[in-house]
N, C-alpha and C positions, 0 to 999 in steps of 0.2 A: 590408515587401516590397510592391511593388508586383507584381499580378498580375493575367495573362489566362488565358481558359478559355475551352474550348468543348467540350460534349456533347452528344450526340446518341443517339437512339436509333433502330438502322435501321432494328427490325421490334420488334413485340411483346415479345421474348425476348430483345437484344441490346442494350446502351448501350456505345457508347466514349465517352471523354471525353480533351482533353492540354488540358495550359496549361506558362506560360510564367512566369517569377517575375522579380523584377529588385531584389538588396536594397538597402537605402538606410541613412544613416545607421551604417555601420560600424563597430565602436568599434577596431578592431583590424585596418588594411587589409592588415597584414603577413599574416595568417592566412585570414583571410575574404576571401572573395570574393564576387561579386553574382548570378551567374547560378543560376540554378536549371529544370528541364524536367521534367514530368511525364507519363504517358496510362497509359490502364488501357482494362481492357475486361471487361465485365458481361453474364453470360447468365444469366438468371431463368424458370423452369422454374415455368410458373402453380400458386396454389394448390388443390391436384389431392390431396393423400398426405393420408389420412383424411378430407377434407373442408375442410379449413384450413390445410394447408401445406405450403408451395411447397420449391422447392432453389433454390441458386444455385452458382452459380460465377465467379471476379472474379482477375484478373493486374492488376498494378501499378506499373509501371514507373519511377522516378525516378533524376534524376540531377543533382549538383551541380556548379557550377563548381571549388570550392575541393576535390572530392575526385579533381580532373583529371576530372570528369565519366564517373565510374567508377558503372556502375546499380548502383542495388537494387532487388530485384524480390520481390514479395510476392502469393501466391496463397492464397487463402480459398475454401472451400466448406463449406457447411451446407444448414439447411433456412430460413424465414422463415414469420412467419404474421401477414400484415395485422391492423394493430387501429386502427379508423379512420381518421383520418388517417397515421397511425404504422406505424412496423412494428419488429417483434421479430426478431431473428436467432439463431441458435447455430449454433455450427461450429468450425470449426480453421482456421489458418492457417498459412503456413511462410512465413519472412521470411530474406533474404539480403543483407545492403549492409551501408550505413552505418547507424553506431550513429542507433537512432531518438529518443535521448536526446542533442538536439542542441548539446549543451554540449562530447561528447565525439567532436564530426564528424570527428575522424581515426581513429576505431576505428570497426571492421566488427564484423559480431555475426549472426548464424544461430540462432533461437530457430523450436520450434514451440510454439503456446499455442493453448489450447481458448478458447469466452468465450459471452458473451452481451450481445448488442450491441442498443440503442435508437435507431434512427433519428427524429430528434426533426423 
């Protein structure tokens, strides 16, 4: 895939980001298709809660050519807590679209899951 992006962050507490995809190399043009669109938007609530961590909140919007450009949309919120360069997450998320196991991109799927996630 070829891809563009652009993020930004408007203040302190807020980042949106979209990009644009373009696939290549298709093995299969009966089914697949090229286009692909993304944007999300990201509010972080300074680390404040005991002394080392923060909250967030994040919506995620995608949507594919090949699913008739039908969203899935995914929102996540937890706490974070800086470690260096890094940062640590836990939280939940609720996901609604297409299957995010993208082998079987004509099924939809609605799952919530707990986690613990490493920003590398």
């Amino acid at each position: 895939e070829v891809r563009i992006g652009v993020a930004a962050g408007m203040d302190t507490r807020w980042t949106g980001y979209a990009d644009i995809g373009w696939g290549h190399s298709l093995r299969n043009g009966d089914l697949q298709k090229p286009g692909r669109v993304q944007a999300g938007l990201q509010y972080s609530h300074p680390a404040e809660l005991f002394g080392r961590f923060g909250a967030y909140g994040a919506l995620d919007v995608n949507a594919f050519e090949e699913n008739d450009w039908e969203g899935g949309v995914s929102l996540q919120a937890g706490i974070f807590m800086p470690a260096g360069q890094r940062v640590w997450r836990a939280g939940v998320e609720l996901y609604d679209g297409r299957s995010t196991l993208h082998e079987f991109f004509f099924h939809d799927e609605r799952f919530v899951s707990v986690g613990v996630w490493l920003e590398i």
